[in-house]
C-alpha positions in Angstrom: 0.0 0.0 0.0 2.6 2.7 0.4 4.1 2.2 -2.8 0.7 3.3 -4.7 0.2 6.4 -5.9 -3.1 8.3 -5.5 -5.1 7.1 -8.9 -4.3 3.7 -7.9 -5.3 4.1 -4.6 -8.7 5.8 -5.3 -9.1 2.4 -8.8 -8.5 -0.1 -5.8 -11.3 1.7 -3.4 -13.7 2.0 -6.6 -13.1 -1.6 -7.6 -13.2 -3.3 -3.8 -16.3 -0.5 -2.9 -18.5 -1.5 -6.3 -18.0 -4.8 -6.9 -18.7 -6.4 -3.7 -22.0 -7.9 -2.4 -22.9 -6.4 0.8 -25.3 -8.6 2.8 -28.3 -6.2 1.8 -27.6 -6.9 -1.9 -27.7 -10.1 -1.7 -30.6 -10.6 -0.3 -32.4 -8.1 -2.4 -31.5 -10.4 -5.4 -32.3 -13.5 -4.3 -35.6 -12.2 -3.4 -35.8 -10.7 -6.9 -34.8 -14.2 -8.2 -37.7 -16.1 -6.4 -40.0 -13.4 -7.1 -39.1 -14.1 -10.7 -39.6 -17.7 -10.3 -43.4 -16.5 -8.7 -44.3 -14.7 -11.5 -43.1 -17.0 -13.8 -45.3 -19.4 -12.7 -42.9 -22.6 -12.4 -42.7 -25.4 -10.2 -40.3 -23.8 -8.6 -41.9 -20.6 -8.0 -45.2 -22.6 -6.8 -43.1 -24.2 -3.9 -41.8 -21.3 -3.0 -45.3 -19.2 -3.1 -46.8 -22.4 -0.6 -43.8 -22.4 1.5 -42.8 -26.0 0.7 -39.2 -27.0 0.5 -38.1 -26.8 -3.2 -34.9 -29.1 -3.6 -36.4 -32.3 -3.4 -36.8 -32.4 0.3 -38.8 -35.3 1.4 -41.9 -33.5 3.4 -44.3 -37.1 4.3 -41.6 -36.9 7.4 -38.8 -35.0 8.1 -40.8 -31.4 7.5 -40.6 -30.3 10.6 -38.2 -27.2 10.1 -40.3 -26.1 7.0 -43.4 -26.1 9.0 -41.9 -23.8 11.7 -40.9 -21.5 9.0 -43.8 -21.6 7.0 -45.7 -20.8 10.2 -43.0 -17.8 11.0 -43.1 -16.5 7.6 -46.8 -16.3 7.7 -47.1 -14.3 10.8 -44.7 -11.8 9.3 -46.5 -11.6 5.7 
């Protein structure tokens, strides 16, 4: 750091400032991404608009931890 001059200085603060994700942008898009996948009317979006797991999940047993946050996300919609 001491041997950069001021331009490089001020293109490394522009490049690490811009280009990283900060925890508020990523969430934003990911949101925008499932919202995407709601509007778009997939299978995909339709697990995600009932609050059912969307990987594959097995939900006959083992659905425990998407019930608690479908009931969670439901209080706060």
């Amino acid at each position: 750091m001491n041997n950069l001059n001021y331009y490089n200085f001020s293109l490394c603060f522009f490049l690490l400032k811009n280009l990283t994700l900060s925890e508020v942008r990523i969430k934003r898009t990911i949101a925008e991404k499932i919202n995407d996948l709601i509007s778009m009317e997939c299978y995909k979006g339709s697990r995600h608009r009932t609050f059912l797991p969307v990987r594959g999940q097995r939900t006959r047993t083992n659905s425990g931890t998407m019930r608690f946050l479908r009931s969670h996300k439901e209080r706060v919609l």
